[in-house]
C-alpha positions as CSV (number, residue, x, y, z in Angstrom):
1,X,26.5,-12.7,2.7
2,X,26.0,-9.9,5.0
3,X,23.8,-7.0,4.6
4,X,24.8,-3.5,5.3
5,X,22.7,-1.1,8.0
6,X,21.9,1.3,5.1
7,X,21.0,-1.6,2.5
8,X,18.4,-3.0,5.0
9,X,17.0,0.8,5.4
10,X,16.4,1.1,2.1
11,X,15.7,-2.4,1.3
12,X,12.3,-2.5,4.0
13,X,10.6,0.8,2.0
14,X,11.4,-0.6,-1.4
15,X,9.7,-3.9,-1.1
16,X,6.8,-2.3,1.0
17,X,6.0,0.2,-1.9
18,X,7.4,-2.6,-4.4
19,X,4.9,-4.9,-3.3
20,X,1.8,-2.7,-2.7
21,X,2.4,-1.5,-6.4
22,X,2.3,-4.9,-7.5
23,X,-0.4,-5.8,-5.3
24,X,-2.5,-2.9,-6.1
25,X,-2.1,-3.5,-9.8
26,X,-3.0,-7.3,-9.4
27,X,-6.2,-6.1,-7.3
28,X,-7.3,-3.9,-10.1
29,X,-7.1,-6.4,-12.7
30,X,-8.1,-9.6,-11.6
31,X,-10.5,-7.9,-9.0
32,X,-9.7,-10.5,-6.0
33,X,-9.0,-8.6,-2.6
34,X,-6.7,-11.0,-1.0
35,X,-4.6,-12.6,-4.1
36,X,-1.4,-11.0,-3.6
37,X,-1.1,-11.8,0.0
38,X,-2.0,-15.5,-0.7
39,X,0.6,-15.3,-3.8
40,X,3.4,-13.5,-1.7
41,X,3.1,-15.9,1.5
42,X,3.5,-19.5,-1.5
43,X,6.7,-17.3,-2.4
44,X,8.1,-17.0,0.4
45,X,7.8,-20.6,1.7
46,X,8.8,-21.5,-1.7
47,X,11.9,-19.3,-1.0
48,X,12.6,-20.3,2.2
49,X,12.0,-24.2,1.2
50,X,14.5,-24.1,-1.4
51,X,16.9,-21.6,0.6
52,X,16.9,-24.0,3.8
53,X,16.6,-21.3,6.1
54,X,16.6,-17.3,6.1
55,X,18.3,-14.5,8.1
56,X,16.9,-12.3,10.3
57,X,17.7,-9.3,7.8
58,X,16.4,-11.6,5.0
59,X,12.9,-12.0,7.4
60,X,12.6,-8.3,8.3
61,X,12.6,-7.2,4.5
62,X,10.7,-9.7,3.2
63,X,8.1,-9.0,6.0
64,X,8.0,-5.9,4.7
65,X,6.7,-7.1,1.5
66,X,4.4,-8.6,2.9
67,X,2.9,-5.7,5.1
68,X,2.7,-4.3,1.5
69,X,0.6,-6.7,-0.4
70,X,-1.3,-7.1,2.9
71,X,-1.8,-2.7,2.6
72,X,-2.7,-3.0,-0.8
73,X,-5.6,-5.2,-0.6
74,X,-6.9,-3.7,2.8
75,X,-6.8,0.0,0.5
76,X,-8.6,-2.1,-3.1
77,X,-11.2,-2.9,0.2
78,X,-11.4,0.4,1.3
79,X,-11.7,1.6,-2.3
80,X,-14.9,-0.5,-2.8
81,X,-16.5,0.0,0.3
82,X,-16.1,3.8,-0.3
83,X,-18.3,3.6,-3.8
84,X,-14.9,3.1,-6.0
85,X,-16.7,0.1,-8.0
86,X,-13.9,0.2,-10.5
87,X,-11.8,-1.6,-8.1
């Protein structure tokens, strides 16, 4: 299965914001800075374990979710160090 030029445009913002949502959220609530990277990296070697392999348009996007979950814990950091102590 092939993956359009526009699909991959949108797909690479959606999973960057779709991740540092998630990320941000998980921050805020279990209060661990670096959670949702460590989650996100097991699921993609669980993913690419049980795929056998990825594209290189199945690599770029899920990057991308991982520069988001990376994002959101260096912003929860940021929060903190900034006085935010509900983060």
């Amino acid at each position: 299965m092939t993956v359009s030029l526009p699909q991959l445009i949108v797909s690479v913002p959606l999973f960057f914001v779709l991740f540092f949502g998630i990320g941000f959220i998980l921050n805020m609530i279990l209060k661990t800075t670096w959670f949702p990277v460590i989650a996100y990296t097991g699921l993609l070697i669980f993913f690419i374990v049980s795929k056998g392999g990825l594209m290189i348009v199945d690599m770029i996007i899920m990057f991308s979710g991982l520069v988001g979950a990376f994002v959101s814990g260096w912003a929860i950091k940021t929060l903190r160090v900034k006085g935010y102590r509900m983060f």
